[in-house]
DOVO-476450 format. One line per field, with one value per residue (C-alpha): x, y, z; residue number from 1. Coordinates in Angstrom, 3 decimals. Each point is the difference from the previous one (the first is absolute). Layout:
N
X: [X, ...]
Y: [Y, ...]
Z: [Z, ...]
seq: [NUM, ...]
end
This chain:
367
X: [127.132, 2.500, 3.030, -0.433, 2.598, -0.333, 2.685, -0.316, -3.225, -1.604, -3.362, -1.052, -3.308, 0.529, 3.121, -0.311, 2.127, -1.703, 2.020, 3.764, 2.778, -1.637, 2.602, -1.487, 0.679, -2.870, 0.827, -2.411, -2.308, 1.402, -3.119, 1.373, -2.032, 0.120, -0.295, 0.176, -2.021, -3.146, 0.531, 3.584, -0.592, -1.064, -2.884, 1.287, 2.895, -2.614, -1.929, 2.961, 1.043, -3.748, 0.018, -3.081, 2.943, 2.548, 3.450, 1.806, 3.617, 2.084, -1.344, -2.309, 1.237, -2.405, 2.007, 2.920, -2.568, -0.722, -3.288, -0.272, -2.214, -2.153, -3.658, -0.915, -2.333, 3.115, 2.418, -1.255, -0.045, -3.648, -0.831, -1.948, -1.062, -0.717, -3.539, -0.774, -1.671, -2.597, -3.143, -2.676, -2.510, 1.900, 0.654, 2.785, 0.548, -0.985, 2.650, 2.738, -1.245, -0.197, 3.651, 0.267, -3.170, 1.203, 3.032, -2.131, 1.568, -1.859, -2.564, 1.336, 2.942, -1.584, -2.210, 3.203, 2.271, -3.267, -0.304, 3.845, 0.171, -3.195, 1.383, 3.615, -1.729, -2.873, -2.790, -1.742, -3.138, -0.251, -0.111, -3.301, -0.137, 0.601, 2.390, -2.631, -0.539, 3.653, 2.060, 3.224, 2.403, -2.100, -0.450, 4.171, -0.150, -1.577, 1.690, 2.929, -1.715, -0.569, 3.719, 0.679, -1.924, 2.262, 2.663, 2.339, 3.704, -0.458, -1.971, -0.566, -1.741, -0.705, -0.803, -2.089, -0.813, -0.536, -3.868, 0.200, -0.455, 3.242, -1.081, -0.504, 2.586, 2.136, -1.586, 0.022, 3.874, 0.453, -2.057, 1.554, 3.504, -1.189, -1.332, 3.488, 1.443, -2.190, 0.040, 3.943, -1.290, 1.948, -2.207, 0.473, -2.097, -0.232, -0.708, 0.165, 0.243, 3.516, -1.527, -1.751, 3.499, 1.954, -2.132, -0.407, 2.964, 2.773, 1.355, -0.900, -0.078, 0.410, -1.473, 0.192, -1.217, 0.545, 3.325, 0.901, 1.876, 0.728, -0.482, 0.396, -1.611, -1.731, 2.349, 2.835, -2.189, -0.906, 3.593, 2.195, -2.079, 2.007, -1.307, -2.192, -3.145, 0.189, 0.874, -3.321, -2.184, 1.058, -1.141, -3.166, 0.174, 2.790, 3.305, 0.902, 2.181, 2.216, 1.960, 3.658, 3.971, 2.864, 2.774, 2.945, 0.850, 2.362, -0.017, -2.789, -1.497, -2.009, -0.371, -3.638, -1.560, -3.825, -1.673, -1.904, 3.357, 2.897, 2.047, 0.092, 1.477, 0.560, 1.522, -1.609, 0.858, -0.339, 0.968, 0.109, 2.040, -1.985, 2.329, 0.108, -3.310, -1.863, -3.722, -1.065, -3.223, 0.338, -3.013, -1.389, -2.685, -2.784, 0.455, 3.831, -0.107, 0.350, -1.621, 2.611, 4.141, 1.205, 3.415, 1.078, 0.739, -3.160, -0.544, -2.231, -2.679, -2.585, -3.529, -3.415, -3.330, -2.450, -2.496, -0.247, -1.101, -0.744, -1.159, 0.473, 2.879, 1.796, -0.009, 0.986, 1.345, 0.382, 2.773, 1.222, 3.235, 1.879, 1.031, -3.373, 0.266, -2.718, 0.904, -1.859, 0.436, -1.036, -0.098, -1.843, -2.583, -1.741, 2.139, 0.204, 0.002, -2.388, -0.096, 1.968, 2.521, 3.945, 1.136, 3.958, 0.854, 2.870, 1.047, 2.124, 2.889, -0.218, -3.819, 1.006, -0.110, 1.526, -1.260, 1.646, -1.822, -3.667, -2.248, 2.009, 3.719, 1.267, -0.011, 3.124, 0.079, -0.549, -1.592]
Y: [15.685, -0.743, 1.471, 0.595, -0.120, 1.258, -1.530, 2.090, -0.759, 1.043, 0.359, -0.203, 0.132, -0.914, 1.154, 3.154, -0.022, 2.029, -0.811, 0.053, -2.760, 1.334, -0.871, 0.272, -1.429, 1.152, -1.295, -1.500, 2.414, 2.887, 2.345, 0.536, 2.792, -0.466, 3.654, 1.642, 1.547, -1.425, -2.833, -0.699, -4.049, 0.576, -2.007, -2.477, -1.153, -0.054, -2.389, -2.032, 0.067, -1.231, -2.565, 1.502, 0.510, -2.843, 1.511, -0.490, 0.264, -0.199, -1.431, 1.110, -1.910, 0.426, -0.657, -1.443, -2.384, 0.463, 0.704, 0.945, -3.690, 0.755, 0.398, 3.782, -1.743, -1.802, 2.646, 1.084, 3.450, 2.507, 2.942, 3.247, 1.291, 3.436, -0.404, -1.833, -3.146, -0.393, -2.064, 2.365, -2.270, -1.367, 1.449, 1.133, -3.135, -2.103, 1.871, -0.606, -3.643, -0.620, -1.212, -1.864, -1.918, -1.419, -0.974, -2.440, 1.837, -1.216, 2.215, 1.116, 0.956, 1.968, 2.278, 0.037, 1.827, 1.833, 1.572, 0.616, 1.911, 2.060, 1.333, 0.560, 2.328, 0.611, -1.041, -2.018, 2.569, -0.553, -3.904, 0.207, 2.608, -0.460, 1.530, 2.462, 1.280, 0.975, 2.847, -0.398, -0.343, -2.267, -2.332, 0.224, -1.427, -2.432, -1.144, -0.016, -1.647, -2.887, -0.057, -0.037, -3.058, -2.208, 0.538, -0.056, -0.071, 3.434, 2.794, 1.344, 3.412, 1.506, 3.507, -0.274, 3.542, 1.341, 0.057, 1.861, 4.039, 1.775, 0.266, -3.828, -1.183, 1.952, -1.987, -3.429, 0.535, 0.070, -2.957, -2.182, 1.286, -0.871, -2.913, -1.070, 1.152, -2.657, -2.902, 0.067, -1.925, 0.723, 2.833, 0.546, 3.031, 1.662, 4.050, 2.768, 2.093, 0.384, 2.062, -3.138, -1.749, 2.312, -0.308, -3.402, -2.141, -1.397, -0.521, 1.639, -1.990, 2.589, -0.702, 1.365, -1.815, -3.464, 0.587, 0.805, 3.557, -0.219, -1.424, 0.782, 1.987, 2.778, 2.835, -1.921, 0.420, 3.620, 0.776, -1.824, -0.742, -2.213, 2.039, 3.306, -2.650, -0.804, 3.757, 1.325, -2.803, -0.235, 3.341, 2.022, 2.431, -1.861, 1.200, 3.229, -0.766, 3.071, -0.213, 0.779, -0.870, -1.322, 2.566, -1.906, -2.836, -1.558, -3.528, 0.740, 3.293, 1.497, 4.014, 0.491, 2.538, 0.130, 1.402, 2.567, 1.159, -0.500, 2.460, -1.907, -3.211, -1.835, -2.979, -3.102, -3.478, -2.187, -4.101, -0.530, 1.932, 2.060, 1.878, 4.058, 1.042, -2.978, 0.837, -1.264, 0.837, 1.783, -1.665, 1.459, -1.017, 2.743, 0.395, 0.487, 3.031, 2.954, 3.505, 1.319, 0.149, -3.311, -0.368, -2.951, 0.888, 0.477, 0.991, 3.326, 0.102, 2.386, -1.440, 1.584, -1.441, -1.927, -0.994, -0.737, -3.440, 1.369, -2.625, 1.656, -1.738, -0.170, 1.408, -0.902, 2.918, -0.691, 1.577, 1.050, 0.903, 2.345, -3.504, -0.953, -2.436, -1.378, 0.340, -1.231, 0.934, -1.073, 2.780, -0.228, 1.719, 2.781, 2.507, 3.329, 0.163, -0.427, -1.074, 2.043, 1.501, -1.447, -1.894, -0.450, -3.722, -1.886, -3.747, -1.626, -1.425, -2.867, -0.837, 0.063, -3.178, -1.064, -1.702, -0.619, -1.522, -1.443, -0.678, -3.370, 1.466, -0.890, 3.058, 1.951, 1.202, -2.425, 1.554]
Z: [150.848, -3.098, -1.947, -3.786, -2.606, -3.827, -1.762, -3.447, -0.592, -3.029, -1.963, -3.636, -1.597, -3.521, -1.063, 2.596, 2.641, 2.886, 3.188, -0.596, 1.907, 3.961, 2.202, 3.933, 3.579, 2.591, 3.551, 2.001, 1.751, -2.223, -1.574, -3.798, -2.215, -3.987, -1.188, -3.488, -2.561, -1.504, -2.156, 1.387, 0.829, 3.991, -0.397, -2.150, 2.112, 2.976, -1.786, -1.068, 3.265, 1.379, -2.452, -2.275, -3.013, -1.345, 0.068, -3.135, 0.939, 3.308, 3.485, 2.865, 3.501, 3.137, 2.857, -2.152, -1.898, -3.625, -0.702, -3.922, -0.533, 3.442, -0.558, 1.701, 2.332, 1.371, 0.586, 3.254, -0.764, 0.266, -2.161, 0.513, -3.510, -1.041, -0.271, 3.163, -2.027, 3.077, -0.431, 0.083, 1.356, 2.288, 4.016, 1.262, 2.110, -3.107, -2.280, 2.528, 0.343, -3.769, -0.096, 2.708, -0.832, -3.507, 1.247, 2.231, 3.314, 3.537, 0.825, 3.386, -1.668, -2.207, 2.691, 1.950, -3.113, -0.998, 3.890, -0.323, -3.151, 0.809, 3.541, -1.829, -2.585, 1.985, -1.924, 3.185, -0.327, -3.789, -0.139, -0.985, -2.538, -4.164, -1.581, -1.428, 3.409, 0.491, -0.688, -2.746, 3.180, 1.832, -3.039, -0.807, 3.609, -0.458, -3.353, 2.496, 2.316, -2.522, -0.576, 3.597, 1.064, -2.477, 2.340, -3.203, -0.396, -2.112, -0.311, -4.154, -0.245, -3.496, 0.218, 2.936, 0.792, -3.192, -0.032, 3.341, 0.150, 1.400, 3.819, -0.422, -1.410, 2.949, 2.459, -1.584, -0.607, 3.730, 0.426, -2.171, 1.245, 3.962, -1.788, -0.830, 2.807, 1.963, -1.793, -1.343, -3.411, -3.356, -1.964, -3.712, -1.034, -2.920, -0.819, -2.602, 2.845, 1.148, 3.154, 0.955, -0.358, 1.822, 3.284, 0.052, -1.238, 1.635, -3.868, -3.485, -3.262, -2.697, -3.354, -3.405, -3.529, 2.218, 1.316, 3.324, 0.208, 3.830, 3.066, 3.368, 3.337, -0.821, 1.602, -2.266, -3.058, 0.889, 1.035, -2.675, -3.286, -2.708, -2.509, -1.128, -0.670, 3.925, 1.099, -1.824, 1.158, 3.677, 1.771, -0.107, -1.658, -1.917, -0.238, -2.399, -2.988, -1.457, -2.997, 0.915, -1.448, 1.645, -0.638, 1.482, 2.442, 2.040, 1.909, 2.446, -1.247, -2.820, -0.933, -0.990, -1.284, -0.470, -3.259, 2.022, 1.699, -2.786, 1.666, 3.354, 0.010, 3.354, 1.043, 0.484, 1.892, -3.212, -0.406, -3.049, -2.853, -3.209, -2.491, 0.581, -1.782, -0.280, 0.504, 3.340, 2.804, 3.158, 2.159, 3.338, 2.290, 0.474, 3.518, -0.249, -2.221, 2.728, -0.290, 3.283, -0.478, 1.072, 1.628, -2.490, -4.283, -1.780, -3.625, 0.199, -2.977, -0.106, -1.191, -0.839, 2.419, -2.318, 2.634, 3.482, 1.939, 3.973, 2.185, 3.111, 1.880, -3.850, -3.008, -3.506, -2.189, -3.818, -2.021, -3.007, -0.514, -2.736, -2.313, 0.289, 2.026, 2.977, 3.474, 3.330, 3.277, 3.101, 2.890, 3.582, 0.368, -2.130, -2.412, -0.916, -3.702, -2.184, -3.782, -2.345, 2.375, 0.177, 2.812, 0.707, 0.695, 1.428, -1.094, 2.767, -1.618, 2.485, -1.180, -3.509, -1.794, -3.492, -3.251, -2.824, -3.307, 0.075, 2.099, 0.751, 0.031, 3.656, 2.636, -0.428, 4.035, 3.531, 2.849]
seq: [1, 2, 3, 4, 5, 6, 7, 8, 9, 10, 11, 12, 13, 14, 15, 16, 17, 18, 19, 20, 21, 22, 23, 24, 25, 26, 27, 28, 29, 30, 31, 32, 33, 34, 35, 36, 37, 38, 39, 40, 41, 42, 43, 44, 45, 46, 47, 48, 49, 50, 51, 52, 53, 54, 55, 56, 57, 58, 59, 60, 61, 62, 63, 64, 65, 66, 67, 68, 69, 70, 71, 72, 73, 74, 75, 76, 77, 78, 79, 80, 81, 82, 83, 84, 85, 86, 87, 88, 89, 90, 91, 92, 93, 94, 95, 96, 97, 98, 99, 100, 101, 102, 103, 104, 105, 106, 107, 108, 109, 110, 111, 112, 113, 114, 115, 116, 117, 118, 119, 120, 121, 122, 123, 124, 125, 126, 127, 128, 129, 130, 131, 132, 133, 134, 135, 136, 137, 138, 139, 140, 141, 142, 143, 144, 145, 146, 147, 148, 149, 150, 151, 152, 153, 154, 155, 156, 157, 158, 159, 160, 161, 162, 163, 164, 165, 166, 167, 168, 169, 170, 171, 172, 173, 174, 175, 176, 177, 178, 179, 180, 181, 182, 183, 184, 185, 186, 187, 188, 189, 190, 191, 192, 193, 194, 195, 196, 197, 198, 199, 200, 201, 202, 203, 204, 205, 206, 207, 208, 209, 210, 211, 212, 213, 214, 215, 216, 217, 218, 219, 220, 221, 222, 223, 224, 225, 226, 227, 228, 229, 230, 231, 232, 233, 234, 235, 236, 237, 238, 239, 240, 241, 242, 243, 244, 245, 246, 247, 248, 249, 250, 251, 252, 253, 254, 255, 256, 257, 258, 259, 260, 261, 262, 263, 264, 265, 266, 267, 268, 269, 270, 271, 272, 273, 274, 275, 276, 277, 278, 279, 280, 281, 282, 283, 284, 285, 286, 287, 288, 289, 290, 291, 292, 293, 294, 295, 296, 297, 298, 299, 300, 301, 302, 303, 304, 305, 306, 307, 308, 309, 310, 311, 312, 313, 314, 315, 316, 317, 318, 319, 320, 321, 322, 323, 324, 325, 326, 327, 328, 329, 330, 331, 332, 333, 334, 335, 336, 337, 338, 339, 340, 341, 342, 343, 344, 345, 346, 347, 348, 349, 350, 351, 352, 353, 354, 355, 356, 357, 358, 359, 360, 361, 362, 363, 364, 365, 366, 367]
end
């Protein structure tokens, strides 16, 4: 096991700057996720990281060493790539071996971490088979397997699930995440998928065009976003945005009132100051919007049904409402209208949060 420090690190290719001064302290043991939208750096700072990229600025310590000039082979760290990268011609045993053998380890050693990683992901029946012969999860198990019998000081995933259909990918989450659970090493895994992030990670790395936008737990990211980029990308379905002004404030409230409901302004818990009428958005989680009279202030809009999502114990009901604007909401269980009609809606004033500016501009509210 190991602690890892990113002291801004950064990346160019040419004259490209991809990853942005990263600044990052993972404690030893801890299970980090790097999530954001294609093409955001994940995978590149996972490679710097494992040693397969030079970093061009700032330094990478492993357990309070610097390690910017160590060879990848020397770090002590094990990665699981997206693709699996088994030998095809090659057993199971012999793919978990593979490792171990060219780095001249004692061949009782070697049977004795092979037997270890096969019961721990259990594989003991399939020993024999090639990777062929397996199915996608029992040949990402495998791939794990190899990582495992390293023993290293950290575990690197890149996108590990992502060639796995949906059922799949459900059960391989939990594996990995009992995975960690047993043998307390540092994980650094990287996802577009922020649902994958949310179950699994004791922390969330945030990225956007190579710089982090936020980290923290998941409930922290999902409860207090920095900005309207993290709101909309933490959540499934993401978080509605509504176009809205601030009408007045005073030191630790805001009057909104939403372009849907002009007439209705209410007043909102806000942090940070706007002047009266500056533009600003009124975001709301799916499942907070209520279809019954709730005790606390809501704004009241009334919407039209677009289409309906029922999967039994939930449903998803898609809006539209009279400034034109998208709404989701998340109800339990299965609804009563169907497309076309109206459907009156309630915004807790409590779930409300506020945005000011782009996509960047800091959260105006703290939950």
């Amino acid at each position: 096991m190991a602690s890892l420090k990113l002291d801004r690190i950064g990346k160019r290719f040419g004259t490209a700057t991809v990853i942005h001064d990263v600044e990052l302290d993972v404690a030893d043991g801890e299970f980090v996720v790097f999530v954001g939208p294609s093409g955001c750096g994940k995978s590149t700072l996972l490679r710097m990281i494992s040693g397969l990229e030079p970093v061009s600025d700032g330094d990478l310590f492993i357990d309070g060493k610097r390690v910017n000039d160590v060879p990848a082979a020397q770090r002590g760290l094990a990665m699981v790539f997206q693709s699996y990268a088994l030998y095809p011609h090659m057993t199971v045993r012999q793919n978990l071996a593979f490792g171990l053998e060219n780095l001249r380890t004692p061949a009782e050693e070697i049977e004795k971490r092979v037997q270890a990683a096969a019961k721990l992901l259990r594989l003991d029946a399939l020993l024999q088979r090639r990777p062929t012969q397996l199915s996608g999860g029992q040949r990402q198990r495998v791939a794990i397997g190899r990582a495992i019998v390293r023993e290293p000081r950290i575990f690197l995933f890149d996108e590990p699930l992502s060639n796995l259909d949906a059922e799949l990918r459900v059960a391989m989450r939990a594996e990995i995440t009992a995975l960690h659970r047993r043998l307390r090493t540092t994980m650094i895994y990287v996802t577009h998928d922020q649902v994958e992030a949310m179950t699994m990670a004791d922390k969330i790395v945030v990225l956007r065009a190579g710089r982090v936008e936020q980290i923290g737990s998941p409930l922290d990211l999902y409860r207090r976003p920095r900005n309207r980029f993290v709101a909309g990308f933490i959540g499934s379905p993401q978080m509605n945005f509504l176009k809205a002004s601030a009408t007045a404030r005073d030191d630790a409230h805001m009057n909104v009132a939403l372009e849907a409901a002009p007439a209705t302004p209410v007043e909102v818990r806000a942090r940070a100051s706007v002047g009266p009428g500056s533009p600003i958005h009124v975001g709301i989680r799916p499942e907070h919007v209520r279809l019954d009279a709730p005790a606390e202030p809501a704004i009241e809009v009334v919407a039209v049904v677009e289409r309906l999502e029922q999967l039994g114990g939930i449903s998803f009901v898609y809006c539209r409402l009279p400034s034109g604007e998208a709404l989701t909401v998340q109800v339990l269980g299965p609804l009563g209208q169907r497309a076309g009609e109206s459907i009156a809606l309630r915004l807790p004033v409590a779930s409300l949060h506020l945005f000011s500016g782009t996509e960047d501009a800091p959260a105006l509210t703290e939950h």
